[in-house]
C-alpha positions as CSV (number, residue, x, y, z in Angstrom):
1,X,3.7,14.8,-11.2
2,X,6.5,13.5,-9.4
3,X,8.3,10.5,-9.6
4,X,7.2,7.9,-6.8
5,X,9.4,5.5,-5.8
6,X,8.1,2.4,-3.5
7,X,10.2,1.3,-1.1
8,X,10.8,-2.9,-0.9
9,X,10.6,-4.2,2.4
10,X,12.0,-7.7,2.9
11,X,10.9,-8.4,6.6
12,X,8.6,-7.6,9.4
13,X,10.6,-5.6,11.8
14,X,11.2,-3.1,8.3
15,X,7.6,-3.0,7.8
16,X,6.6,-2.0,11.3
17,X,8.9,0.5,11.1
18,X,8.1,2.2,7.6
19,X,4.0,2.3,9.1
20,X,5.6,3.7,12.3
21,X,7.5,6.5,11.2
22,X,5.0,7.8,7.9
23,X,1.6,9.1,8.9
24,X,0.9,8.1,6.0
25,X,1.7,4.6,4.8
26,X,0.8,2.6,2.1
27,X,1.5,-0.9,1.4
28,X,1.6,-3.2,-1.8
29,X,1.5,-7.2,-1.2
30,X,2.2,-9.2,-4.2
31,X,3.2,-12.9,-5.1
32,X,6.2,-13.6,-7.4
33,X,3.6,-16.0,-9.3
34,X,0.6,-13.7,-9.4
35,X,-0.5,-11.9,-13.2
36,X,-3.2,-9.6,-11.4
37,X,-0.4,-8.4,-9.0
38,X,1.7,-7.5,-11.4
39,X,-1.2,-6.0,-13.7
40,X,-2.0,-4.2,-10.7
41,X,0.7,-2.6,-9.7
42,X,1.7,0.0,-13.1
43,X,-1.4,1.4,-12.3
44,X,-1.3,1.6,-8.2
45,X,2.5,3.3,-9.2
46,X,0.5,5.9,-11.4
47,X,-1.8,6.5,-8.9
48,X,0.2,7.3,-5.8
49,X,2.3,10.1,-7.9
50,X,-0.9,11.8,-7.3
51,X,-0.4,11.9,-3.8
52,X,3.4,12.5,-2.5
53,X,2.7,12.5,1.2
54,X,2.0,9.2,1.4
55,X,5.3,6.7,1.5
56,X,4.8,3.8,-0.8
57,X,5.8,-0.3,-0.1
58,X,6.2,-2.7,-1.9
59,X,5.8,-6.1,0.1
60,X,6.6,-9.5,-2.1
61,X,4.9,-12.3,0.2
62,X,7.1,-15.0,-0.9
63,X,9.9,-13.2,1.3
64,X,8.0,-12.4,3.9
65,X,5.6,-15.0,5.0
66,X,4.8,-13.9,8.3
67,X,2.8,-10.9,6.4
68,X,0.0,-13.2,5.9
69,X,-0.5,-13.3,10.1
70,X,0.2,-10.0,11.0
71,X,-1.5,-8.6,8.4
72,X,-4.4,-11.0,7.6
73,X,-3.2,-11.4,4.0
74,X,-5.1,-14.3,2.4
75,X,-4.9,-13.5,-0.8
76,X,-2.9,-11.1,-3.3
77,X,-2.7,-8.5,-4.1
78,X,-3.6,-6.5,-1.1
79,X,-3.4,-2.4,-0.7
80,X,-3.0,-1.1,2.6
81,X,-3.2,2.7,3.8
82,X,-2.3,3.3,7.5
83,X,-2.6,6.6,9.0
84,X,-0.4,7.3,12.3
85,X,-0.4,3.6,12.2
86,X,-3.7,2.7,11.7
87,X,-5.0,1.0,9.0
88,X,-8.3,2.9,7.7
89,X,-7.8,1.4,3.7
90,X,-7.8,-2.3,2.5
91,X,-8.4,-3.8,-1.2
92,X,-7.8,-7.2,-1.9
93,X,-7.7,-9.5,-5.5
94,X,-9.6,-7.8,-7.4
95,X,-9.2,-3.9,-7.4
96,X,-11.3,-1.5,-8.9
97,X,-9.0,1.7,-9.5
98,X,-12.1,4.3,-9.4
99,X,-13.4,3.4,-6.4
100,X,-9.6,3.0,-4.6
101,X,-9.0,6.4,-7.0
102,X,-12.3,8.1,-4.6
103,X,-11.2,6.6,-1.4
104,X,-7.4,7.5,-1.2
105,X,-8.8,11.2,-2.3
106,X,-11.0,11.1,0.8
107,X,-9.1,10.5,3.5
108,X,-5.9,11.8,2.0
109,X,-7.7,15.4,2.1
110,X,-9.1,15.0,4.9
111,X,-5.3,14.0,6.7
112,X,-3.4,16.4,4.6
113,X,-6.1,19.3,4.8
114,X,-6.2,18.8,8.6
115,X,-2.2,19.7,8.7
């Protein structure tokens, strides 16, 4: 598999932009002072090597607090896939990594396959 690198993004604008120009994005919100986050996300990184069309984000809340708004963040961490923009994947707090695992295969076979 190939490495897979996530991208930080430190404000708004940058975050618009990475969904914008990836059909397929996906986003990683954390907290500085969250254990589960950074439980989490060794396991999302594993994960997404599985799947090198999608671009990968890492998002740490405590920079950018407007995330919570635009996003409807109210807790962390939160896992966000957008296709052509659209977000069609969401898993907050508690993440169960089969049943993210079966998702991301779905539509990412059925996005990828229809290219």
């Amino acid at each position: 598999m190939t490495e897979k690198h996530f991208t930080m993004l430190s404000n708004l604008g940058d975050i618009e932009t990475f969904i914008e120009q990836n059909k397929l994005a996906f986003l990683y919100i954390s907290r500085e002072a969250c254990s589960v986050c950074h439980g989490l996300f060794p396991q999302v990184e594993e994960l997404m090597k599985k799947y090198p069309k999608i671009a990968t984000a890492h998002i740490k809340a405590d920079q950018v607090e407007e995330i919570a708004g635009r996003f409807s963040v109210f807790t962390v961490p939160v896992l966000l896939l957008f296709v052509d923009g659209k977000e069609y994947l969401r898993e907050a707090r508690i993440v169960h990594m089969d049943l993210f695992h079966e998702k991301l295969d779905q539509i990412y076979s059925h996005v990828v396959g229809a290219n």
